[in-house]
C-alpha positions in Angstrom: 59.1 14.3 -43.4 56.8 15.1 -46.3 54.6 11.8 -45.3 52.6 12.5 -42.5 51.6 15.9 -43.9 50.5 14.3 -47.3 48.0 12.1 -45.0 47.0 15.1 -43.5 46.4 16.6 -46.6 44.1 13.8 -47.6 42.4 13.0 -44.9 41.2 17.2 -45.0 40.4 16.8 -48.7 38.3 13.4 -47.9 36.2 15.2 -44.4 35.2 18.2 -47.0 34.3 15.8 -49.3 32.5 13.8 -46.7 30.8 17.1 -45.5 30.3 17.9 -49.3 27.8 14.5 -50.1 26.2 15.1 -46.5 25.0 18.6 -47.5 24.5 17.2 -51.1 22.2 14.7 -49.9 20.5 16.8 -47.6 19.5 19.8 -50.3 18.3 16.9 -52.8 16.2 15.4 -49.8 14.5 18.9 -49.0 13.7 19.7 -52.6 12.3 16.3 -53.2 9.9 17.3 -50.4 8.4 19.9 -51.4 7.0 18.0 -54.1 5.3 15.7 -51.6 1.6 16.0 -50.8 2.5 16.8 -46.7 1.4 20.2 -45.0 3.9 22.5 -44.9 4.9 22.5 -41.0 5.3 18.5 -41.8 7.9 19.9 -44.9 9.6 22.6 -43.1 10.3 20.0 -40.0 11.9 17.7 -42.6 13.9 20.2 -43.9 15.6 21.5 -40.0 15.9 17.9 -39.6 17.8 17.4 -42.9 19.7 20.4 -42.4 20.6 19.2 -38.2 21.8 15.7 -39.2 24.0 17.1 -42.3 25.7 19.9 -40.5 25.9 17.9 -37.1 24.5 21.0 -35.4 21.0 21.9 -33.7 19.1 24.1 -35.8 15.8 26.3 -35.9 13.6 28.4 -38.2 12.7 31.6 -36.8 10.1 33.9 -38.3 10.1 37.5 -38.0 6.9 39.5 -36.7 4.5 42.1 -38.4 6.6 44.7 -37.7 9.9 43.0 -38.5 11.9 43.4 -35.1 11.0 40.7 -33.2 12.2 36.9 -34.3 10.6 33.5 -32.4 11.6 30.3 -32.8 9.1 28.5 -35.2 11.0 24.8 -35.7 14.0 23.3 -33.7 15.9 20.5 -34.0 18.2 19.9 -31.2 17.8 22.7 -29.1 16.7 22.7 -25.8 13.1 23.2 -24.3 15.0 26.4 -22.0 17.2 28.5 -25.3 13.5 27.5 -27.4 11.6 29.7 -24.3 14.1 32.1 -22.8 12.2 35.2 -24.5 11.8 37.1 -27.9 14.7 37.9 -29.6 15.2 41.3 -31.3 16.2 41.3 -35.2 18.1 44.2 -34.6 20.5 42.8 -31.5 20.3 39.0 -32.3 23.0 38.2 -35.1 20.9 40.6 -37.2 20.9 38.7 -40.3 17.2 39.1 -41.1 18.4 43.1 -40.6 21.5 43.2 -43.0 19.7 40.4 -45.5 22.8 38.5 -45.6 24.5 34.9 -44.0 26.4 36.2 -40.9 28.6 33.5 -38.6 29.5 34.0 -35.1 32.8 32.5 -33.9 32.5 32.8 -30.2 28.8 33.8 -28.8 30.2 34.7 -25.4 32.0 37.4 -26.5 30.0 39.2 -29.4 27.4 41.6 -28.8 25.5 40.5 -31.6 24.3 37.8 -29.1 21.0 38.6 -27.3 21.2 35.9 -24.2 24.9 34.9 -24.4 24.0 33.2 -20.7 21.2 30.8 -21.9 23.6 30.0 -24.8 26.4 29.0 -22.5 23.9 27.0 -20.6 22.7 25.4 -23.8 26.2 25.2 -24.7 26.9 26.5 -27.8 29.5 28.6 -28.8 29.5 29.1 -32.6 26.4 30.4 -34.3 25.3 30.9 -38.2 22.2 32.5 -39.6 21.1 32.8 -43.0 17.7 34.6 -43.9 14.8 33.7 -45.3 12.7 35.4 -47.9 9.8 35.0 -49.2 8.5 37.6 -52.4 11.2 39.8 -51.8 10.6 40.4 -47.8 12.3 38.8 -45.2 10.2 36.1 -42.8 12.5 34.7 -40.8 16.1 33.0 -40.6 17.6 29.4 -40.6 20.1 29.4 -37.8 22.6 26.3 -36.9 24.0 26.4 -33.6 27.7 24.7 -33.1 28.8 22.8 -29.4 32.2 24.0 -30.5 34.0 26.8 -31.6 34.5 26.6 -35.1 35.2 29.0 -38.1 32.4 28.7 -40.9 33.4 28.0 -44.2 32.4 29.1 -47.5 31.3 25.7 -48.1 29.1 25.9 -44.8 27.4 29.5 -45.8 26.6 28.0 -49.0 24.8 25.4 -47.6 22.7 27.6 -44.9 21.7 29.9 -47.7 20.8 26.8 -50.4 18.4 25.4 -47.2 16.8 28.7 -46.8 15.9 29.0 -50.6 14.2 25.7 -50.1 12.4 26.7 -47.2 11.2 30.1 -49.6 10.1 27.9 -51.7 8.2 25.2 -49.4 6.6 28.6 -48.7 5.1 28.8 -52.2 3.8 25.4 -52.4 1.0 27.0 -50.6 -2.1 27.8 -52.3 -1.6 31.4 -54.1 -4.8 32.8 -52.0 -3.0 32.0 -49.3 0.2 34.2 -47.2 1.9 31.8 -45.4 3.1 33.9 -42.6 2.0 37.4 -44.1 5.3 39.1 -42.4 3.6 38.3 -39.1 4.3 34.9 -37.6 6.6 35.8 -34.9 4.9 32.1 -33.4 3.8 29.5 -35.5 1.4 30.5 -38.2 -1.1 27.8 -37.7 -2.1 30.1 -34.0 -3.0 33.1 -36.0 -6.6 32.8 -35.7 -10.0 34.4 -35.7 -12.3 33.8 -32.6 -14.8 32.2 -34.7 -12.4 29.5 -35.3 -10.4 28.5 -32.3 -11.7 26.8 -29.1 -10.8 29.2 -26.1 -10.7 27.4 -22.4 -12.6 30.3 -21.2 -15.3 32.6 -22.0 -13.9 35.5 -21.1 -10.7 34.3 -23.9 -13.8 34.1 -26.4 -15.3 37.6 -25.7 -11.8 39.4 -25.5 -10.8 37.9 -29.1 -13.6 38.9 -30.3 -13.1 42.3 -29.2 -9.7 42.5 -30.4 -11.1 40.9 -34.1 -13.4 44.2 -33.9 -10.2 45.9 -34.2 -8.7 44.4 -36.7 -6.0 43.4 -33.9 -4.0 40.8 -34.9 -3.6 38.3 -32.0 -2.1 35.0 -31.1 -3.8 32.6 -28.8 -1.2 30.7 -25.8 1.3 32.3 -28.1 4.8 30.9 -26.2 5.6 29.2 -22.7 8.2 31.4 -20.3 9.9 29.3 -18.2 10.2 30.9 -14.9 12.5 28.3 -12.7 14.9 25.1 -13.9 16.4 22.5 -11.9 19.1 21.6 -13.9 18.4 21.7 -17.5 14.6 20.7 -16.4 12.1 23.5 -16.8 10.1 23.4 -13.8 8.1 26.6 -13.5 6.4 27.8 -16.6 4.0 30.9 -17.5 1.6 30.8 -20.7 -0.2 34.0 -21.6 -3.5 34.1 -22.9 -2.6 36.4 -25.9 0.1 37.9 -28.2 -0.3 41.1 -29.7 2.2 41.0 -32.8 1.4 44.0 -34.4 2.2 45.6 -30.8 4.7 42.8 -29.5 2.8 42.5 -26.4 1.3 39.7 -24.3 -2.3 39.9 -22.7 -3.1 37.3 -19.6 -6.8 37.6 -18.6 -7.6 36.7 -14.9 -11.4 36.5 -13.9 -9.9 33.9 -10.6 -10.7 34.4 -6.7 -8.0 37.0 -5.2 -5.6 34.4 -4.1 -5.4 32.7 -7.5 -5.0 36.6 -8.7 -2.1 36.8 -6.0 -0.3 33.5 -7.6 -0.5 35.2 -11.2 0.6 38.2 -9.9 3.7 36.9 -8.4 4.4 34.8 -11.6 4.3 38.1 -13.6 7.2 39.7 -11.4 9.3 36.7 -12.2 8.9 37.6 -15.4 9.6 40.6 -15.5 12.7 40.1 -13.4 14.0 37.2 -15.8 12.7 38.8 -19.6 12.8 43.0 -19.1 12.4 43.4 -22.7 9.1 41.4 -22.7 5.9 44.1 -22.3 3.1 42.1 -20.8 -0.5 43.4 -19.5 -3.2 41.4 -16.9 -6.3 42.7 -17.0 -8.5 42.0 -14.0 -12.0 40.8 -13.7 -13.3 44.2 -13.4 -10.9 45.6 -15.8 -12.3 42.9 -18.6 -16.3 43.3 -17.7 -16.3 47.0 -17.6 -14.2 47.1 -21.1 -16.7 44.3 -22.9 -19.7 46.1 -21.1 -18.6 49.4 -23.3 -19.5 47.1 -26.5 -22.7 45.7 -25.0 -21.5 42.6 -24.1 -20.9 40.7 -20.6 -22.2 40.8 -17.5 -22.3 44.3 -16.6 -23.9 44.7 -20.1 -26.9 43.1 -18.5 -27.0 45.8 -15.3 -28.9 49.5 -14.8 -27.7 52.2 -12.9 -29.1 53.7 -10.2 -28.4 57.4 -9.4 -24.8 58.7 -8.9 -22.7 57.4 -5.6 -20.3 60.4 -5.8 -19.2 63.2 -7.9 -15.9 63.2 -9.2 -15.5 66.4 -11.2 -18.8 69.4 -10.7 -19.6 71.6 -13.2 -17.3 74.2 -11.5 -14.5 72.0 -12.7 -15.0 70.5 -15.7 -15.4 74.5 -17.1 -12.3 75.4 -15.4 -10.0 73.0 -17.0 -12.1 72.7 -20.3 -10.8 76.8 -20.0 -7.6 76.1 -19.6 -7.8 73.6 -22.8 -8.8 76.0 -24.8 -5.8 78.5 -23.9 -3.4 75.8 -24.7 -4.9 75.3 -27.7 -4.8 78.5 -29.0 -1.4 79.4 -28.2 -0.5 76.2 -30.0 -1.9 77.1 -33.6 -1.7 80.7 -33.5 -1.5 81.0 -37.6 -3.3 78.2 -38.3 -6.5 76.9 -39.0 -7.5 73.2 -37.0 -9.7 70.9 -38.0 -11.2 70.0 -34.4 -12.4 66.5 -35.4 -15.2 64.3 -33.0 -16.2 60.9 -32.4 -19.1 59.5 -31.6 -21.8 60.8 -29.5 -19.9 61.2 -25.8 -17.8 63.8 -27.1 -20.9 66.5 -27.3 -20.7 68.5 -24.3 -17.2 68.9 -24.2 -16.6 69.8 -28.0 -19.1 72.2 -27.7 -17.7 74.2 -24.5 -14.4 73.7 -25.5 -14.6 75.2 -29.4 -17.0 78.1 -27.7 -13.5 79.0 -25.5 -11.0 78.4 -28.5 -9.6 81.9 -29.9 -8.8 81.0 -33.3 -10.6 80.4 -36.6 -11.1 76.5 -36.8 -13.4 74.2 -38.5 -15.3 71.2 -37.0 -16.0 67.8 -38.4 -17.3 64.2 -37.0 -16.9 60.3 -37.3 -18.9 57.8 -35.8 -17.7 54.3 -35.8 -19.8 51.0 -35.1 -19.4 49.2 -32.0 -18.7 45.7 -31.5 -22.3 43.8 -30.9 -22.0 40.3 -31.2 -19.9 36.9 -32.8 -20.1 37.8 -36.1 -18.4 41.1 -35.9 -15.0 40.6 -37.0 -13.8 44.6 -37.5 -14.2 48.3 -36.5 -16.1 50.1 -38.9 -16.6 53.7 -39.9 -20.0 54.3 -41.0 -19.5 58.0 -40.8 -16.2 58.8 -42.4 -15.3 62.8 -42.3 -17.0 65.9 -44.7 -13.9 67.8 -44.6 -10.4 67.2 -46.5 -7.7 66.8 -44.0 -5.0 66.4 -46.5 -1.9 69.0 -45.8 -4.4 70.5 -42.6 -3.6 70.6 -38.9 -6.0 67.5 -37.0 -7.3 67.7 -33.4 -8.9 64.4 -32.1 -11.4 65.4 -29.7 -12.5 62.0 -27.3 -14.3 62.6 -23.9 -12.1 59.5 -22.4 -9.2 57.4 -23.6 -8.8 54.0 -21.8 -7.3 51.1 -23.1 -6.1 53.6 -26.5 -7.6 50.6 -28.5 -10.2 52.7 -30.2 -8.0 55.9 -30.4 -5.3 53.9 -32.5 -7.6 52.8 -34.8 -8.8 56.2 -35.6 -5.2 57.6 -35.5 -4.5 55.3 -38.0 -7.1 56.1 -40.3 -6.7 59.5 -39.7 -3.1 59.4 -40.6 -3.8 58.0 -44.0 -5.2 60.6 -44.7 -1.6 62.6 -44.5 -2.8 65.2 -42.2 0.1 68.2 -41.5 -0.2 67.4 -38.2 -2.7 65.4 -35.9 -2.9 65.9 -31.8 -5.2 64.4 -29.5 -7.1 66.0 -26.9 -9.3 64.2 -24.3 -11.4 65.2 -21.5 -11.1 62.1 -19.5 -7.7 60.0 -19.8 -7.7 56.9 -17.4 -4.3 55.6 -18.2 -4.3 52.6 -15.5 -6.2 50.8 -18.3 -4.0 51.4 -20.9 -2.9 48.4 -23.6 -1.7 50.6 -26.5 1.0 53.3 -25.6 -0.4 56.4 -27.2 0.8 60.2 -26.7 -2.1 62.2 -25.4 -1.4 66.4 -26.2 -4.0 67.7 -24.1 -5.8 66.4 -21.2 -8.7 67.3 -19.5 -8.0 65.3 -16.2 -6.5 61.7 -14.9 -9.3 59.5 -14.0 -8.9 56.6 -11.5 -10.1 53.4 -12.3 -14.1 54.2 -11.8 -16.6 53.8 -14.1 -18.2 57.2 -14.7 -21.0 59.3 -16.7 -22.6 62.8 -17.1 -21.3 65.8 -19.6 -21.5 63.9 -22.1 -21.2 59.9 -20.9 -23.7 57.9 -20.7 -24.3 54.3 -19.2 -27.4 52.5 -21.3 -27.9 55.9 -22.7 -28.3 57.5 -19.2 -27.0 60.5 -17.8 -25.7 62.1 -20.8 -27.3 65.5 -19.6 -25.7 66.1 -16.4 -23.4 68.7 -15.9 -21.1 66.7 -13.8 -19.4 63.8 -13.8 -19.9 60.9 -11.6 -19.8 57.3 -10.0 -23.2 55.5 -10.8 -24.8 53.1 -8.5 -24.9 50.0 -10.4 -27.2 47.4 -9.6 -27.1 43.6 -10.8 -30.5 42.6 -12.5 -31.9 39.5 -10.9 
């Protein structure tokens, strides 16, 4: 009776040991290529194909974004197109190894919530999961994961392995030359697409000019950063979506559209689906006019090139504008009645209202101002401050005081700089606060009034330098120079 179990016996002992020289083989393979002259992305696919072929399972590196909560695959061996493109996975809610910085194994994806898209997995069909993560000068980048057709209990002998293949990848990482970050704590997509606009081609102008803008920033962005599929037949992806730009440092997309309105429609209709299929995925498109008038701010495109001609309409009289920049003040005061603000200015637009409004405010504050350089041509590659405060803000109460807040692209910058500064406290009031243009989600504590989507000047705005003195504000005419 004892017979058939002894060849049982053995034939376990001789599959670990057959598993044992597979991953054996595999982890002296990958460390003998890292000594090889190759690029990196030509070592790291070598190693997920080394690491596929011992374990007998697909398998994928995934590196983590700036802000370490969003994972994308990187490299994949043996998964399909779909699971590579069905969305952005959170560190938090997928697996979470890259969270807890340890291996963690999944028996049965379909029924563990650790499992972001449990229904693309089915379709893919896998059913066991095991992640190990990878780190690189003590901070996690990313993780190795190896994806299982069956259900099946990781061993020890299997964890081992994942976390031996993501030391080697940590240290294919530092083959690089030491000037160089491989992936920075950034490279939610591929690290070769983090770019500068000076050194990528761009199928349109309009992609050219609105890098540039963000590189004025300091906005870290990813050109064609990932493909959405949007229909299948089958496994066959047949309906795809590429946006123009990834904002990792904000984990949003951008898509640019300067098309005829029918074209616009198409887009339009492609972004729902989109939506419908990936709700966690925060996407913009910024229209034709949207773009121009936001490039013609920094002197560049073709309304850049136009002149204004007297004022179409009025939006808000004089009458108004001193009503509400009344009722500003009130709030104001009642907000810091034992305490002393620092009411802080930007630029030049900001004049006319700063200058009503501190005339109407009923405590003791103290002014200051910060001018910042504009954007003005291809070799501008960041936001400058060529007129940093007078005043220490350390430990103090700050009130940002901006005529009009758009996009928010500007007003992050300088709430960043301001909060390095470890202010007590720092609010934002703005006169003007057209949120339909908005890319960066920013809390705005007072507001002045809701503009539509109209270019406007007077009290303050100007448009070539125009119209700063009147004491409304209005629609120019705008005419196109021949």
């Amino acid at each position: 009776m004892t017979y058939p179990i002894c060849h049982f016996t053995i034939a376990l002992r001789e599959c670990a040991l057959n598993k044992e020289r597979a991953f054996y083989k595999a982890v002296s393979r990958s460390i003998h290529s890292l000594n090889t002259p190759a690029e990196l992305k030509a070592k790291l696919e070598g190693i997920i194909r080394l690491a596929a072929r011992a374990s007998h399972c697909a398998v994928s590196l995934l590196l983590i974004d700036a802000a370490g909560q969003k994972l994308s695959h990187n490299i994949s061996f043996g998964l399909p197109q779909f699971y590579i493109h069905k969305g952005v996975l959170s560190a938090a809610d997928s697996i979470g190894e890259t969270v807890n910085i340890q291996t963690t194994a999944i028996t049965d994806v379909q029924n563990d919530h650790r499992i972001q898209f449990p229904q693309m997995a089915l379709k893919a069909g896998f059913s066991s999961i095991l992640g190990s993560p990878v780190i690189y000068q003590e901070k996690v980048i990313g993780s190795i994961r190896f994806y299982c057709k069956d259900f099946y209990e990781f061993s020890q002998q299997d964890i081992t392995f994942a976390e031996n293949m993501a030391r080697i990848i940590s240290l294919a990482f530092c083959t690089l030359p030491t000037t160089t970050t491989p992936v920075d704590n950034t490279a939610s997509m591929p690290a070769s697409n983090l770019k500068t606009a000076q050194n990528i081609t761009f199928a349109h102008q309009s992609e050219t000019e609105f890098a540039r803008l963000l590189d004025f920033y300091n906005i870290e962005w990813i050109y064609e950063p990932r493909s959405f599929p949007l229909d299948w037949e089958g496994e066959l992806v047949t309906e795809m979506f590429t946006p123009d730009f990834y904002l990792p440092g904000l984990d949003m997309y951008i898509e640019l559209t300067t098309l005829k309105q029918s074209l616009v429609t198409t887009k339009n209709h492609k972004l729902k689906m989109l939506r419908e299929l990936y709700p966690d995925i925060k996407i913009s498109l910024l229209y034709k006019n949207d773009y121009a008038r936001l490039l013609s701010k920094y002197g560049c495109g073709p309304l850049a090139q136009t002149r204004a001609h007297g004022i179409d309409r009025v939006l808000y009289t004089a009458g108004d504008i001193a009503e509400r920049v009344a009722s500003l003040a009130r709030q104001i005061s009642d907000d810091y009645p034992d305490n002393r603000p620092i009411l802080i200015g930007v630029q030049r637009g900001f004049i006319c209202f700063m200058a009503d409004l501190i005339r109407q405010i009923a405590i003791p504050l103290d002014i200051d101002f910060m001018t910042i350089s504009y954007y003005s041509g291809s070799n501008a590659s960041m936001v400058r401050i060529t007129k940093d405060m007078d005043l220490e803000v350390a430990g103090r109460d700050v009130l940002l005081v901006e005529d009009i807040v758009d996009t928010g692209i500007t007003l992050n910058y300088l709430l960043n700089h301001l909060r390095s500064k470890n202010p007590a406290s720092l609010k934002v009031c703005t006169l003007l606060d057209r949120k339909v243009r908005r890319l960066i989600d920013i809390n705005i504590d007072y507001v002045g009034f809701e503009l539509p989507d109209e270019f406007v000047v007077g009290y303050g705005l100007d448009y070539h330098e125009e119209y700063r003195n009147l004491p409304f504000i209005g629609i120019p005419g705008i005419k196109q120079n021949p």
